[in-house]
KEGU-983408 format. One line per field, with one value per residue (C-alpha): x negated, z, y negated; residue number from 1; residue in three letters. Coordinates in pm, 1 decimal, padded with zeros to 6 digits, always signed. Example, Ala and Ser with C-alpha at 12.3 -4.5 7.8 and 13.67 -1.06 7.14 Angstrom:
x	-01230.0, -01367.0 $
z	+00780.0, +00714.0 $
y	+00450.0, +00106.0 $
nr	1, 2 $
rest	ALA, SER $
//
This chain:
x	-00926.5, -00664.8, -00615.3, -00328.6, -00085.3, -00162.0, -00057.0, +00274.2, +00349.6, +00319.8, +00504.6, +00788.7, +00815.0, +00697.6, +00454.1, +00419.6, +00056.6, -00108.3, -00009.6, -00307.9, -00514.2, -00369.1, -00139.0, +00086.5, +00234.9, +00515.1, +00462.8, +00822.8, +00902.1, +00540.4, +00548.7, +00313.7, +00426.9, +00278.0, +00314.2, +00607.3, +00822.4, +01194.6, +01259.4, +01407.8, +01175.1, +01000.8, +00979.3, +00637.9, +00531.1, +00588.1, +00342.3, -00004.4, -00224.1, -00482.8, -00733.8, -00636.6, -00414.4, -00659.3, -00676.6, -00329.4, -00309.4, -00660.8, -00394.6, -00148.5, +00076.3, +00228.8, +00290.5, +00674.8, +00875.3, +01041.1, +00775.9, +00507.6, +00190.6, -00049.1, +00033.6, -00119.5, -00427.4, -00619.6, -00917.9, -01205.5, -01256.4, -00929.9, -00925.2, -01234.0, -01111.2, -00844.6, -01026.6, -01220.5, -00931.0, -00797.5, -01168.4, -01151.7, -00808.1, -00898.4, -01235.8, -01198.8, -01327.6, -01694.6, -01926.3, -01875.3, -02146.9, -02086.0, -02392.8, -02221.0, -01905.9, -02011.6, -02182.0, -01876.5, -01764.5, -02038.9, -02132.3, -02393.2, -02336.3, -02242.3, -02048.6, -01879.4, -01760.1, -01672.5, -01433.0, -01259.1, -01203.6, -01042.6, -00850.4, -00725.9, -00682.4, -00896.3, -01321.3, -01404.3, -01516.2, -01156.2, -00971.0, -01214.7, -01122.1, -00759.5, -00694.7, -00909.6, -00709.1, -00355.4, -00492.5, -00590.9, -00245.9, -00137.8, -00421.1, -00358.6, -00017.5, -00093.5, -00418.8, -00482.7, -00667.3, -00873.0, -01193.5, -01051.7, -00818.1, -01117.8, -01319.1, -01008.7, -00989.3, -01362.7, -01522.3, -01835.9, -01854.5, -01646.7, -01877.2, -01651.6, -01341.5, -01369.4, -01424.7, -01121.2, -00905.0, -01023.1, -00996.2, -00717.2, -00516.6, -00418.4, -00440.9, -00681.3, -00630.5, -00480.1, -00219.7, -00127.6, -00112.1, +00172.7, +00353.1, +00210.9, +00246.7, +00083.4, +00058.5, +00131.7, +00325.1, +00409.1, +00699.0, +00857.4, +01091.0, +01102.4, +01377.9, +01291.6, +01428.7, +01483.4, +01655.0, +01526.7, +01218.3, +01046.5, +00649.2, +00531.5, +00148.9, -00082.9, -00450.8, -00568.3, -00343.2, +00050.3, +00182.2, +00601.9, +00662.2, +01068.4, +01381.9, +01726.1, +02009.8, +01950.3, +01703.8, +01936.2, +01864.2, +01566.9, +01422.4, +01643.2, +01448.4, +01107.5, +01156.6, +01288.0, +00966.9, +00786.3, +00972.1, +00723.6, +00500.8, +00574.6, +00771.8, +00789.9, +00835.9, +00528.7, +00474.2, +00456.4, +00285.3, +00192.9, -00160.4, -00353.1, -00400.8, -00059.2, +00060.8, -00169.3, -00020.5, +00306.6, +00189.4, +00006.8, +00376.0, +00572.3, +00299.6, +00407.6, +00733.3, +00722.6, +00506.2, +00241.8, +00030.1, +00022.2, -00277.7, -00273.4, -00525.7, -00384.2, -00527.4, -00265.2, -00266.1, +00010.7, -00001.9, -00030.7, -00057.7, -00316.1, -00062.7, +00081.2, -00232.9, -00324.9, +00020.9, -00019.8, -00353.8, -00215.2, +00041.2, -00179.8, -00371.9, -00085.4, -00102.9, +00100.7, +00481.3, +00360.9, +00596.7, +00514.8, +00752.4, +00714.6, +00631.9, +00322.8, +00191.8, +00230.5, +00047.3, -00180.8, -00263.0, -00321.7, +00058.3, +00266.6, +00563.0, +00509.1, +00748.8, +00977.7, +00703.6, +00573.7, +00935.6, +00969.6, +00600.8, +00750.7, +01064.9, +00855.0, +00606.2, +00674.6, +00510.6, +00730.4, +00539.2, +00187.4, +00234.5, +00415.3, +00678.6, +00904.0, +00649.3, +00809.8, +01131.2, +01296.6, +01131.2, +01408.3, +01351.1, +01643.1, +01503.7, +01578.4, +01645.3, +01444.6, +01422.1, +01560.6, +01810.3, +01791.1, +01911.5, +01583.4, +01386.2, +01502.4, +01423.8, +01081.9, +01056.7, +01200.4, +00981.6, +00669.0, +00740.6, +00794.9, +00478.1, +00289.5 $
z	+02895.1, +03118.5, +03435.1, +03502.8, +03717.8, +03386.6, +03166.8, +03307.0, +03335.1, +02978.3, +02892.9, +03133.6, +02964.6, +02611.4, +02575.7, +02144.4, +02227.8, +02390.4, +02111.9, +01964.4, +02299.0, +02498.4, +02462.8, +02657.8, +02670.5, +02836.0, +02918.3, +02979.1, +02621.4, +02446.3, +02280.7, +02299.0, +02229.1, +02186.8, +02520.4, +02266.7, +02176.7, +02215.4, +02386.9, +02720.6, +02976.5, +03154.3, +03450.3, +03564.8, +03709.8, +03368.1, +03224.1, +03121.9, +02921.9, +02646.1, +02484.7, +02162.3, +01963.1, +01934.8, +02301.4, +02308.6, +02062.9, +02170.9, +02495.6, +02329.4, +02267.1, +01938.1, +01788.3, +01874.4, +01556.8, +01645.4, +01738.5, +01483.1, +01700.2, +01437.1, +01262.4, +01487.8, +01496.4, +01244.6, +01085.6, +01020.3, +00718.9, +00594.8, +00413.8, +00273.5, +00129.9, -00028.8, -00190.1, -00325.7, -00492.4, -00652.6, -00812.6, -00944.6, -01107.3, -01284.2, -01387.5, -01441.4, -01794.8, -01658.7, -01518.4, -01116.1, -00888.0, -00520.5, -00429.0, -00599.7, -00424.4, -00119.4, -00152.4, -00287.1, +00071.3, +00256.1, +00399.2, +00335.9, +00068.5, +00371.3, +00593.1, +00273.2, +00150.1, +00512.1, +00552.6, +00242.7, +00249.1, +00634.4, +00501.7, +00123.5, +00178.7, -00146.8, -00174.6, -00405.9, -00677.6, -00655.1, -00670.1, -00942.9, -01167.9, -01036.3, -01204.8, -01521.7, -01610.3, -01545.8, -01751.0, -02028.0, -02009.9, -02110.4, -02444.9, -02492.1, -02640.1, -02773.6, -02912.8, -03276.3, -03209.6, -02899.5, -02853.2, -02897.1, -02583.5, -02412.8, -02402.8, -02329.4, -02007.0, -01890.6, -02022.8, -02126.1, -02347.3, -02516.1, -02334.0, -02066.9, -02237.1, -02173.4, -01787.0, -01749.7, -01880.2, -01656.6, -01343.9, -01403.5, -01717.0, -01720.0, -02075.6, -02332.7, -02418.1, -02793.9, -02637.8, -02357.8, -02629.3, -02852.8, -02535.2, -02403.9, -02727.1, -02744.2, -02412.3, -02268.8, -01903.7, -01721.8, -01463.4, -01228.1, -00994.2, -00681.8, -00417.7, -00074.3, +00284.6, +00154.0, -00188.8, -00523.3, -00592.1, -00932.7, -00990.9, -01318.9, -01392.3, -01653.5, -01672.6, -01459.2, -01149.6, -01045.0, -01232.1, -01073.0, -00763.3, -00678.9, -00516.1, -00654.0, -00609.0, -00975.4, -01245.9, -01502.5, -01297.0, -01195.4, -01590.6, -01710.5, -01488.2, -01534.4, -01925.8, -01841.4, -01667.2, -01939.5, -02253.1, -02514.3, -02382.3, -02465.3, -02160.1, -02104.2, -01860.1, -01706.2, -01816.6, -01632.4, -01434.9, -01308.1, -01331.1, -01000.2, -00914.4, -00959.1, -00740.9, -00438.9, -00540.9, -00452.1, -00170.9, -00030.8, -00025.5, +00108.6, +00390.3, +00432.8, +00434.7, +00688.0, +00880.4, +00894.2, +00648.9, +00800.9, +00552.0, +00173.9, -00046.0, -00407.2, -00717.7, -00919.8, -01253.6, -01225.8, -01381.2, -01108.8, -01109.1, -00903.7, -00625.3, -00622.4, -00595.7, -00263.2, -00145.4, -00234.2, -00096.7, +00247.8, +00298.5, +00222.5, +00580.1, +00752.6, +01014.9, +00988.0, +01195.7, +01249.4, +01071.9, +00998.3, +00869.4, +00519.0, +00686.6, +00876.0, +00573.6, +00366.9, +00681.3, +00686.4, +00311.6, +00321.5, +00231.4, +00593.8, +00366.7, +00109.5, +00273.1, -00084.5, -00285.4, -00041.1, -00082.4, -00471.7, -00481.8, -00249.8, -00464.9, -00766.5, -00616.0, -00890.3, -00601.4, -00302.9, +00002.9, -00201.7, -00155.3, +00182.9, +00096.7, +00368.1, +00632.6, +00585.6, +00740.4, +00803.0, +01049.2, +01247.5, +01276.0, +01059.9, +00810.6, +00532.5, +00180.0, +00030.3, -00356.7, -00278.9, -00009.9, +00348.1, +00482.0, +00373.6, +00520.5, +00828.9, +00821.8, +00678.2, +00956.8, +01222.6, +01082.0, +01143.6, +01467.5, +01597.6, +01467.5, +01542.2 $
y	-01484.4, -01626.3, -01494.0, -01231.3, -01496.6, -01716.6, -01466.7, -01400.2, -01736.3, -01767.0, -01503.3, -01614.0, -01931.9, -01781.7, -02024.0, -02044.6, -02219.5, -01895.4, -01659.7, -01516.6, -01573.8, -01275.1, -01009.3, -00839.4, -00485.2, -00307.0, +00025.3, +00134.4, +00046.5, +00122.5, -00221.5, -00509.9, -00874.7, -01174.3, -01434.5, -01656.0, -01340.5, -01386.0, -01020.1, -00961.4, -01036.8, -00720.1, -00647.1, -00761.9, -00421.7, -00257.8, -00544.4, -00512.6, -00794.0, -00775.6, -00956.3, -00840.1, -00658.8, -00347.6, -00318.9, -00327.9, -00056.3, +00172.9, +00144.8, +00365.5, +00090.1, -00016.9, -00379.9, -00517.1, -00562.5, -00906.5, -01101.8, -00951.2, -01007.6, -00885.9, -01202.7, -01447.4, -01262.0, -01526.8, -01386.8, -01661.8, -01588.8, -01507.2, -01852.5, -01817.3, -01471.9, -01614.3, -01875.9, -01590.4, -01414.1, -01686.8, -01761.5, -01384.8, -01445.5, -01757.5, -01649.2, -01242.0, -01287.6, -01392.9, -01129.7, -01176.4, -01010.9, -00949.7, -01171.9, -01479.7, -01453.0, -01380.9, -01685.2, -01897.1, -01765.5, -01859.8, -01554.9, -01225.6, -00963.6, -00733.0, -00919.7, -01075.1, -00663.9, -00560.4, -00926.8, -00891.6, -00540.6, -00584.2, -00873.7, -00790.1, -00402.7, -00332.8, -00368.6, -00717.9, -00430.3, -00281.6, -00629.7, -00752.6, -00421.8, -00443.1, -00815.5, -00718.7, -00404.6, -00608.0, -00852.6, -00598.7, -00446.4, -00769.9, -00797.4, -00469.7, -00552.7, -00856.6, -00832.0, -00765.0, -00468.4, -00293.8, -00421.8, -00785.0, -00693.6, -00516.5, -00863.0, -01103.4, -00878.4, -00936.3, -00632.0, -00674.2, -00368.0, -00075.7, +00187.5, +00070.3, +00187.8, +00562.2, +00479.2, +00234.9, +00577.1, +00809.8, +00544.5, +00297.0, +00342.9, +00710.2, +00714.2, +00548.7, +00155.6, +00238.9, +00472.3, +00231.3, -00042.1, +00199.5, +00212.6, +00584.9, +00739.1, +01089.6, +01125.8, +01420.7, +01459.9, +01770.0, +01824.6, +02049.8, +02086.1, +02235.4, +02250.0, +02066.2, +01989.5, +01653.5, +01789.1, +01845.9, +01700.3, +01657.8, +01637.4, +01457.6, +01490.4, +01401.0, +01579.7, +01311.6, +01319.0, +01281.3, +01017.6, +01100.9, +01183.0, +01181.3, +01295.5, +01267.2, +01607.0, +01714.5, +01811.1, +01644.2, +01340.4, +01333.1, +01413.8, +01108.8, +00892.7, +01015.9, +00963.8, +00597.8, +00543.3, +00656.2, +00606.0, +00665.2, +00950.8, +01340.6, +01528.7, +01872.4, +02114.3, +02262.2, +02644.0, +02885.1, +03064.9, +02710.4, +02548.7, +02639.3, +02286.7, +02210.6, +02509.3, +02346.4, +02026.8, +02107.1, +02340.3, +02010.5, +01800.0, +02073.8, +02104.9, +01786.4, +01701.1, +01954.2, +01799.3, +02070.9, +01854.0, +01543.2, +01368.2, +01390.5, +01312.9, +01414.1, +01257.2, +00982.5, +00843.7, +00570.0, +00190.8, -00081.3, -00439.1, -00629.8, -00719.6, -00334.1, -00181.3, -00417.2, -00309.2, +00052.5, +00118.0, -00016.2, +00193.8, +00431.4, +00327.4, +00315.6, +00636.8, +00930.2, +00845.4, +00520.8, +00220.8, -00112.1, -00408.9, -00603.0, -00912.8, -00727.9, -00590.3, -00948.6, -01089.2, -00861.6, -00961.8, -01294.4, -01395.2, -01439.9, -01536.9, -01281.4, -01014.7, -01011.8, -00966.5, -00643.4, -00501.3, -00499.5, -00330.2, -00097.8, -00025.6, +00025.0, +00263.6, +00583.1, +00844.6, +00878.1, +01051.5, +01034.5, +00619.2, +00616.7, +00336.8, +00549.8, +00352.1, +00024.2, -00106.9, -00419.9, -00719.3, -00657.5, -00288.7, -00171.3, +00092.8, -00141.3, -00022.7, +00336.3, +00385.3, +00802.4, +00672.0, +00590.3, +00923.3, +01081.4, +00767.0, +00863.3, +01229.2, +01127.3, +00926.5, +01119.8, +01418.5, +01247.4, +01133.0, +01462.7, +01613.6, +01373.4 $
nr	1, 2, 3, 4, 5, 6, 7, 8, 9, 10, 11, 12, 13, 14, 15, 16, 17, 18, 19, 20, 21, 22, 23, 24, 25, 26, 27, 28, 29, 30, 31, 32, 33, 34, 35, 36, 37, 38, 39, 40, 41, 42, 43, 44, 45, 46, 47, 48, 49, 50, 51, 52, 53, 54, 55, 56, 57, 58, 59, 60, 61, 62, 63, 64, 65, 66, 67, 68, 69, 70, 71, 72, 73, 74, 75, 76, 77, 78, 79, 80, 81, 82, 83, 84, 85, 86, 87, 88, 89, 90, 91, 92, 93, 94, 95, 96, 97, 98, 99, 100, 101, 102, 103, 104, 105, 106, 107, 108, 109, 110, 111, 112, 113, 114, 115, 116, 117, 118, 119, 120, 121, 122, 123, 124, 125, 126, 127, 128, 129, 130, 131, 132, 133, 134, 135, 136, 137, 138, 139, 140, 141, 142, 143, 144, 145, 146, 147, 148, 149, 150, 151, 152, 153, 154, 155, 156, 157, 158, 159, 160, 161, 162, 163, 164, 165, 166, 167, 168, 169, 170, 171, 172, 173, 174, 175, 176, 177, 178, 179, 180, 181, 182, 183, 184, 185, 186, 187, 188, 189, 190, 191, 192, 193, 194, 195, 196, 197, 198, 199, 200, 201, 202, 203, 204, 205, 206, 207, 208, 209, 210, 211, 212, 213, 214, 215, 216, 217, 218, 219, 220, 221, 222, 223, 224, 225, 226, 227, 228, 229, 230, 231, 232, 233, 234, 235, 236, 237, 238, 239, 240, 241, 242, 243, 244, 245, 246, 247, 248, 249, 250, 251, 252, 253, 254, 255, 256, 257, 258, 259, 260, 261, 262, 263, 264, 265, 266, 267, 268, 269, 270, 271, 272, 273, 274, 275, 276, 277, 278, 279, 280, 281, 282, 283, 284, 285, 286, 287, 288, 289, 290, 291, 292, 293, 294, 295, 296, 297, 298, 299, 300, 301, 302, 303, 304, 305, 306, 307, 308, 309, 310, 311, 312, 313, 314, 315, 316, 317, 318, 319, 320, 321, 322, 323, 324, 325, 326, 327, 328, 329, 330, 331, 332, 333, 334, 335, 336, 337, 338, 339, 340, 341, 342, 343, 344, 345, 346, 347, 348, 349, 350, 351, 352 $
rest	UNK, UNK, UNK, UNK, UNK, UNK, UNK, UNK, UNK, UNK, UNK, UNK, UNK, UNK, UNK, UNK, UNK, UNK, UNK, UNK, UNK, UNK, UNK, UNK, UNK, UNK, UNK, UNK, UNK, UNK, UNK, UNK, UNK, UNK, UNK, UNK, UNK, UNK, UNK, UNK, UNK, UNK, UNK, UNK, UNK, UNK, UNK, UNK, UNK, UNK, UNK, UNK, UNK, UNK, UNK, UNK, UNK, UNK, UNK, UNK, UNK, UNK, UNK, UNK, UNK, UNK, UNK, UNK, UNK, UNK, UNK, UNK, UNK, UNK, UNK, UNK, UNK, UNK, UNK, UNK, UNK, UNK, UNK, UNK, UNK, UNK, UNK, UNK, UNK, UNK, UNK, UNK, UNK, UNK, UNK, UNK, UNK, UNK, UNK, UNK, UNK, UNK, UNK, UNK, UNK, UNK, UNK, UNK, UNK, UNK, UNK, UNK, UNK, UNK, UNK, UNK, UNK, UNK, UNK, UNK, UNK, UNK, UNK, UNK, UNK, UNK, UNK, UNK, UNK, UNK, UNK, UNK, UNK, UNK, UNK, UNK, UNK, UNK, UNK, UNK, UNK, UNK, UNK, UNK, UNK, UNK, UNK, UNK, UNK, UNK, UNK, UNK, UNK, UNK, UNK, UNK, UNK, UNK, UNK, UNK, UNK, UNK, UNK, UNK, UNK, UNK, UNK, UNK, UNK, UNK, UNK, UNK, UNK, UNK, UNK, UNK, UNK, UNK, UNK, UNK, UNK, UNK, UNK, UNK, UNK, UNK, UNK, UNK, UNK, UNK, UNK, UNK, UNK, UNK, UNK, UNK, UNK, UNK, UNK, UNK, UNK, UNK, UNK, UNK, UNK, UNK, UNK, UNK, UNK, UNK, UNK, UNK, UNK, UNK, UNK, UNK, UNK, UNK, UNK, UNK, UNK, UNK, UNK, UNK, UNK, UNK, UNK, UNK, UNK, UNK, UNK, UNK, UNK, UNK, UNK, UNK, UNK, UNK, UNK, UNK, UNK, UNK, UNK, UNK, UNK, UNK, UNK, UNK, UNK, UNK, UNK, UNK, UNK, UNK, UNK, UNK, UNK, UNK, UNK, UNK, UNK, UNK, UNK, UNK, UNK, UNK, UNK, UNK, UNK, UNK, UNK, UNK, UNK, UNK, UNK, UNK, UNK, UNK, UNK, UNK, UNK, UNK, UNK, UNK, UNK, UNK, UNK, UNK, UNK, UNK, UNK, UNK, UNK, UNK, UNK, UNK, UNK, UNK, UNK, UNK, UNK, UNK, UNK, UNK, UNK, UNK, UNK, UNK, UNK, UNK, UNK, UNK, UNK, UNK, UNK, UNK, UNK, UNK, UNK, UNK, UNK, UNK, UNK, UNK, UNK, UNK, UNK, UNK, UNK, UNK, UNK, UNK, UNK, UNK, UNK, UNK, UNK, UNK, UNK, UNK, UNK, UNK, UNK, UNK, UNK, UNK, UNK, UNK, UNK, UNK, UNK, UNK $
//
């Protein structure tokens, strides 16, 4: 690493060919930068350098949202990764074992799982399943009939129908072909600090989670969502596991319940699930920006792609969405409106 008087040299003439070899961070702000970022210069007894962005951030500091530093940080395998991905969406039909693509990537079985789960969000297992199910989605509707779907996707046998419900689907292939017919979703409402807030749930898991400032409302949208399945209130007295459902979310929005860990049945495409599951990671009143995230996936100029799988995410607080904001560090937009972003947000920060 450079030496100090090198480091703030670069940073006072934010040298673009030294980002990613330091960092540096400002302790009167809380912020570290890379040496090229565009922000007012420091003051250089506020100014502290890294070797990388973890010691930046095991330093208490967090990333700056202009200059993104995260995204020079170039993982050496990241390539190969991708590469990887690509091979399982052309070739998702063929049985794929971990020990051949680790070795399309040139690496172990075990360094192989730990790289691409750092660098895709998701283990190769997950992806692999992730990209058969959208693809049986896609049979399932076009197919003549089940099984005929079930091998287009890559399965190698019905047994692995019943599986595939309970995990992925939320409902059994035939039902998701009809379009959800017969099945059966719960909901109820309960009043919030944020407003009204309705819970849909199948017996698997959540499958709605939503704001809006009436019932009326918020039941129109859940049957747009899912048009062909049967809706009815849940009786009562309620379900215990639905009672410490609810308990669980208003523990949290406010902000006594800082981690949840509830059970969802919800339909996701490859790409959503990858986005989903990471901001899922991302720590309680902590934010990051869509172009971090799309870095941090493999895709640097992905950031539009991270914001629609944010605005379809059907489970607001469950799938932290709220997390996200602008590269700028505007809150950017919010499915349920920004005023409750920024009480989510300002919640979390306090009780943090």
């Amino acid at each position: 690493m450079m030496n100090a008087e090198q480091c703030w040299n670069a940073v006072c003439a934010r040298d673009a060919s030294k980002d990613g070899t330091f960092f540096f961070g400002v302790r009167t702000t809380g912020v570290y930068c890379r040496p090229s970022c565009r922000a007012r210069l420091p003051l250089r007894e506020n100014v502290r350098f890294y070797a990388s962005a973890d010691d930046a951030e095991r330093d208490g500091l967090r990333a700056c949202l202009r200059c993104r530093p995260r995204a020079t940080e170039v993982d050496p395998y990241a390539q190969r990764v991708r590469e990887v991905c690509r091979h399982i969406e052309a070739h998702a039909d063929e049985p794929l074992k971990l020990a051949d693509l680790a070795a399309r990537a040139g690496l172990s079985p075990f360094h192989f799982q730990r790289s691409f789960k750092a660098i895709v969000g998701v283990t190769p297992r997950a992806y692999v399943e992730a990209v058969r199910v959208e693809r049986l989605k896609s049979a399932l509707k076009a197919s003549k009939d089940v099984t005929s779907a079930l091998y287009d996707a890559g399965y190698g046998s019905p047994s692995r129908l019943h599986a595939l419900a309970d995990t992925r689907l939320g409902m059994t292939p035939k039902q998701y072909r009809s379009g959800g017919a017969n099945v059966t979703i719960s909901y109820a409402c309960v009043h919030t600090a944020l407003g009204m807030m309705m819970l849909g749930a199948t017996d698997r898991g959540l499958c709605f989670v939503q704001f809006d400032d009436s019932e009326a409302a918020l039941l129109q949208r859940l049957q747009r969502e899912y048009p062909a399945a049967r809706v009815e209130p849940m009786r009562t007295p309620y379900d215990p596991q639905f009672d410490r459902w609810i308990a669980s979310l208003q523990r949290h929005l406010a902000g006594t319940q800082p981690h949840l860990d509830l059970p969802l049945d919800i339909r996701a495409t490859a790409f959503q699930l990858r986005v989903w599951s990471h901001l899922q990671s991302i720590p309680y009143g902590e934010v990051r920006s869509y172009g971090e995230i799309a870095a941090s996936l493999g895709n640097p100029k992905g950031a539009r792609a991270v914001a629609r799988a944010c605005a379809s995410n059907v489970a607001a607080i469950v799938i932290p969405c709220h997390r996200v904001i602008r590269n700028s560090g505007e809150l950017g937009g919010y499915r349920w409106g920004l005023a409750r972003k920024r009480t989510l947000l300002d919640t979390e920060r306090t009780h943090r």
